[in-house]
C-alpha positions in Angstrom: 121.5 16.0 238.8 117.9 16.8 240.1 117.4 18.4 243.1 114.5 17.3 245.5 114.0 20.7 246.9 111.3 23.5 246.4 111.9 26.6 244.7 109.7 30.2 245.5 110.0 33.5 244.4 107.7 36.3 245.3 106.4 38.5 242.8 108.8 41.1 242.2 111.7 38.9 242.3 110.5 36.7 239.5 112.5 37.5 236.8 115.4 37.0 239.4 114.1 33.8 240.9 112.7 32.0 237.4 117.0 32.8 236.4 118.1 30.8 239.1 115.8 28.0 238.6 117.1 27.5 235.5 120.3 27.1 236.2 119.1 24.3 238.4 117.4 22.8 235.4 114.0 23.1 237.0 111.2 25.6 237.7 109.5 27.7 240.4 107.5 26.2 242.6 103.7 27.6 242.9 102.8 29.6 245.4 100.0 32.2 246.1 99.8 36.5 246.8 97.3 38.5 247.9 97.1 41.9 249.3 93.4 43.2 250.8 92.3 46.4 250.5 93.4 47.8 254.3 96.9 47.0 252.9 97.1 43.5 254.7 99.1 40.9 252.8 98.2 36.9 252.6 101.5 34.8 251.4 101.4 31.1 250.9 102.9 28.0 249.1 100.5 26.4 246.9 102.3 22.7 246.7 103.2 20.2 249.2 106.3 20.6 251.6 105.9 18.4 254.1 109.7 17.1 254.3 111.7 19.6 251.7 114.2 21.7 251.8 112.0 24.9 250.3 114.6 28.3 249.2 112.6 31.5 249.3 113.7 34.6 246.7 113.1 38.1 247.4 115.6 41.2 247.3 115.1 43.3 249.7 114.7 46.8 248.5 112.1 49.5 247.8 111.0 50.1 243.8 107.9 51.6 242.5 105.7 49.5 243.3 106.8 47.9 247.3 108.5 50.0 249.9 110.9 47.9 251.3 108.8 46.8 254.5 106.1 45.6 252.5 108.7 43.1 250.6 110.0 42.6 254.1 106.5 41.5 255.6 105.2 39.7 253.1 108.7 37.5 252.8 108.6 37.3 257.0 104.8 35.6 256.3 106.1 33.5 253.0 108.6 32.0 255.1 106.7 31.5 258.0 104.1 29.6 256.4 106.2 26.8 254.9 107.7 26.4 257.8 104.2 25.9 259.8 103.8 23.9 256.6 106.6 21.0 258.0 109.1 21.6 255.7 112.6 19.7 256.5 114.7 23.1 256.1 113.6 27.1 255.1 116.2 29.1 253.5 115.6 33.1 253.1 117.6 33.6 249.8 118.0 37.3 249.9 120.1 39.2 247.1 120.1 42.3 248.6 119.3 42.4 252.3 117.6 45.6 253.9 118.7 47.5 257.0 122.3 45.8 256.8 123.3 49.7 256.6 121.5 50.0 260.6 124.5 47.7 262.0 125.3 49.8 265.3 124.7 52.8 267.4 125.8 56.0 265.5 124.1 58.3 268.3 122.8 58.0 271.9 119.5 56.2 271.8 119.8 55.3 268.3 118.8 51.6 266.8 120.9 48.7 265.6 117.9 47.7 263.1 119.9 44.8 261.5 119.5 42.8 264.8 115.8 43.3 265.0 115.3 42.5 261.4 117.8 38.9 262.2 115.4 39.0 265.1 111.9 38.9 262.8 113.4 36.2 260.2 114.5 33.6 263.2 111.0 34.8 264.9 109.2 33.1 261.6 111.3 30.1 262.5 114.0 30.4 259.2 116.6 28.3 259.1 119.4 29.7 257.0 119.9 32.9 255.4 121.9 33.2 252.2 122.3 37.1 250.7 125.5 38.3 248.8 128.2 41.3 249.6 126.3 42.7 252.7 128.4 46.1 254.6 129.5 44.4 257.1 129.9 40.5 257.4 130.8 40.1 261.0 127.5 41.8 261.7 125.5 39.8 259.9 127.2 36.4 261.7 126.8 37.9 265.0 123.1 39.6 264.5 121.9 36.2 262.8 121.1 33.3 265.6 120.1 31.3 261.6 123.1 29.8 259.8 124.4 32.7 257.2 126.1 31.8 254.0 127.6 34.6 252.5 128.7 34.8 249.0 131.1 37.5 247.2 130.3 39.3 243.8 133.9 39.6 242.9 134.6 36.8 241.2 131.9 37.9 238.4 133.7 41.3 238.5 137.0 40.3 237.6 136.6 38.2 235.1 134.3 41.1 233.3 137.5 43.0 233.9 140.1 41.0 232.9 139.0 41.7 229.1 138.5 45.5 229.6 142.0 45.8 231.1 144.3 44.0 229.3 148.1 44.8 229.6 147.9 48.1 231.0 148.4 49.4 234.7 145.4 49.0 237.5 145.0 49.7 241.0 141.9 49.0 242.6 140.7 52.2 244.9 138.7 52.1 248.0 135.6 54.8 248.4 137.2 55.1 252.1 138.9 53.7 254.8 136.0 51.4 255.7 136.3 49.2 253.0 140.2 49.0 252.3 139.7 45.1 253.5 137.2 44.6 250.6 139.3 46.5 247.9 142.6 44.2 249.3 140.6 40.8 248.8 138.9 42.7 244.9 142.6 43.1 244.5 144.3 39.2 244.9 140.9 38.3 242.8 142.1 40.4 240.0 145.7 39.8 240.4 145.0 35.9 240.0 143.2 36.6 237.1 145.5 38.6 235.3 148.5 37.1 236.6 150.2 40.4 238.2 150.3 42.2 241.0 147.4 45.3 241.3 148.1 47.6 244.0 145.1 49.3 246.2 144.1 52.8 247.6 141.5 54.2 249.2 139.8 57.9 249.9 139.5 59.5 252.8 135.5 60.2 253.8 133.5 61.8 256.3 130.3 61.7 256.6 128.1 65.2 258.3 124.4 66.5 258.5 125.4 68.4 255.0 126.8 64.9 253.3 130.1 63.5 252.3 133.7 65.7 252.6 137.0 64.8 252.0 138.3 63.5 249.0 142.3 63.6 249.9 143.0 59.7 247.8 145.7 57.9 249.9 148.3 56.0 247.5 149.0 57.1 243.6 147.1 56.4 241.2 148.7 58.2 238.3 148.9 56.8 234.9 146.7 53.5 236.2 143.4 52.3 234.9 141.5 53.0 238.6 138.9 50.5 239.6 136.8 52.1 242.4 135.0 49.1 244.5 132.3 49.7 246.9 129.4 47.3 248.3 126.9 49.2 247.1 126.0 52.7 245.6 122.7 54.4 247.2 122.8 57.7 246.1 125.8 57.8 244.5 127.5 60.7 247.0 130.4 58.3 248.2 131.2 57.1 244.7 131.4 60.0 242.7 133.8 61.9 245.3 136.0 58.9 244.7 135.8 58.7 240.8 136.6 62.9 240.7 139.6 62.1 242.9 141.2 59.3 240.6 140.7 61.4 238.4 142.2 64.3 239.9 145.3 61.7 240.6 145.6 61.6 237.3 144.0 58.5 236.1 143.9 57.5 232.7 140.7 55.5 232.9 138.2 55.2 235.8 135.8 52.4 236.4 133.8 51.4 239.2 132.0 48.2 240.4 129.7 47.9 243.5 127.7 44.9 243.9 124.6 46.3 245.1 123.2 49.6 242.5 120.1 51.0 244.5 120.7 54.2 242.9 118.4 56.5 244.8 118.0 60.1 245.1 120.5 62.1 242.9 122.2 59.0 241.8 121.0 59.4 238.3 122.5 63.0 238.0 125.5 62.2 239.6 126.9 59.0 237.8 126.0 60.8 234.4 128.4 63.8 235.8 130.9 61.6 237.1 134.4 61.3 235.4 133.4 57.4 234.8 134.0 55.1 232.4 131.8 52.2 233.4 130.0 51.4 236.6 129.8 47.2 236.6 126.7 46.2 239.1 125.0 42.9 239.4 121.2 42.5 239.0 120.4 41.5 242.2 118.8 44.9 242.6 117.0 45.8 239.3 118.9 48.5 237.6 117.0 51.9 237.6 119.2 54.5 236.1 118.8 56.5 233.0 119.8 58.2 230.1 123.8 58.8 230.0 123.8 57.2 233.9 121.8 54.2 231.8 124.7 53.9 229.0 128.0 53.5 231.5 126.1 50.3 233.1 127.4 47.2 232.7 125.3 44.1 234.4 126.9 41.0 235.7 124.4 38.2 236.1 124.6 36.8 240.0 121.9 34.0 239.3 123.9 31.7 238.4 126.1 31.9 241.8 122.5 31.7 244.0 122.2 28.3 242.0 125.0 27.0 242.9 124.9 28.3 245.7 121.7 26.6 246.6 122.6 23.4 245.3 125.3 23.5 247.4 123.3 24.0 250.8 120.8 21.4 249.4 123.3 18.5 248.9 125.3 19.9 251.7 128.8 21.0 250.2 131.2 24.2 250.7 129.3 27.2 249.9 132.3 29.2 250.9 134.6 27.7 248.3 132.2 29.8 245.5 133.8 32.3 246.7 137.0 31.5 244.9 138.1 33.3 242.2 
């Protein structure tokens, strides 16, 4: 079915965007980029709107060519300018979202940057926001005054898994007590698909000025295949303490799957060292690791899920029932 709806994606998330308009059987939409020489950026569509329901694509995160507030400004102006433009509906499709990390006060005086950044995109007059797997979904529906639509990576993940598991035992393991509700829902996914029951865990964390402690892994996973799930890996602290202690537990194989792999820091260094058999990420942040880091990746394809789930805000069905495994 066509779709009467315009399609953009900013530079650095062309690859990403041109993917997910081909799986809506058409193309990218034609828009304009220019950044002056003070630094200033000029976004703007180059086709008619007037009427449409226009999508904007752009992840959210800093790479070697954008810090992460320059992608921020010039997709604030992007989508500010179709909208000044008349179109019917502007959708901010955002595979990773920035500052989703900044959801509350964690000292006096401190800032709760997600709301200000919800503040900017319903300042440029967006519409609807659609991002995948962000740290904390009841923040995002609370600091968002836009419709949200929120999809969920897992059901890529498990069916990746299903064929690297087979028969044998598996427990999915939380990085820490924070996201024992994510591991519980990765968990029925990957029980439906292999047609058992898979128990859960988790690690105990803290986090001080010197880093991550703790370690002590709550449940057993001796003799299991251990699937450590997280939303994301930054610098790769939080999920190489977890892999060492599934290993420690006496795991026979460990793998790991975050959503989100913005591998910063000593990320590199640290999931080369790790006790890991794979580390399954989805492209929605452009993979950046190398050498032995480089060889445990594997890369599920979210695309295809912003497709649908864009064709499903256009022609106005569930975008929550994508979320089925």
């Amino acid at each position: 079915m066509s779709l009467d709806l315009r399609l953009f994606a900013l530079s650095e998330s062309r690859d990403f965007g041109a993917a997910v308009a081909a799986a809506l059987d058409t193309e990218l939409d034609d828009h304009h980029e220019q950044t002056f020489t003070d630094g200033e950026h000029e976004v703007r569509p180059e086709v008619n709107v007037r009427g449409r329901d226009a999508f904007v694509v752009q992840s959210l995160y800093a790479d070697d060519t954008w810090s992460v507030n320059d992608k921020l400004c010039r997709l604030l102006f992007m989508l500010g300018a179709l909208h000044d433009a008349s179109a019917r509906r502007v959708t901010a499709v955002l595979p990773y979202l920035c500052y989703q990390r900044k959801d509350r006060k964690t000292q006096p005086r401190g800032p709760v940057t997600t709301r200000y950044v919800a503040g900017l995109f319903e300042a440029v007059g967006v519409d609807r926001v659609l991002t995948m797997d962000v740290h904390n979904l009841a923040v995002l529906q609370n600091a968002f005054r836009a419709r949200t639509e929120h999809l969920e990576a897992h059901p890529l993940f498990v069916h990746q898994l299903d064929d690297v598991v087979g028969d044998a035992e598996v427990i999915v393991v939380s990085p820490d007590e924070g996201g024992v509700k994510r591991a519980g829902k990765f968990a029925e996914g990957l029980s439906a698909v292999l047609d058992r029951e898979v128990p859960t865990a988790f690690v105990e964390k803290m986090r001080k000025d010197e880093g991550v402690t703790g370690g002590a892994l709550v449940g057993s996973v001796d003799g299991r295949i251990a699937i450590v799930v997280d939303d994301l890996v930054s610098t790769g602290g939080t999920l190489s303490q977890a892999v060492a202690s599934c290993a420690a537990g006496g795991a026979e194989t460990v793998y790991a799957v975050a959503t989100h792999g913005l591998f910063a820091g000593e990320a590199n260094e640290r999931i080369a060292d790790a006790p890991l058999n794979a580390l399954f990420v989805t492209n929605t942040v452009a993979p950046q690791l190398t050498g032995g880091a480089a060889e445990r990746l594997r890369v599920c394809d979210a695309a295809p899920r912003f497709a649908e789930a864009i064709r499903a805000v256009h022609t106005e069905t569930s975008v929550s029932a994508l979320n089925e495994v």
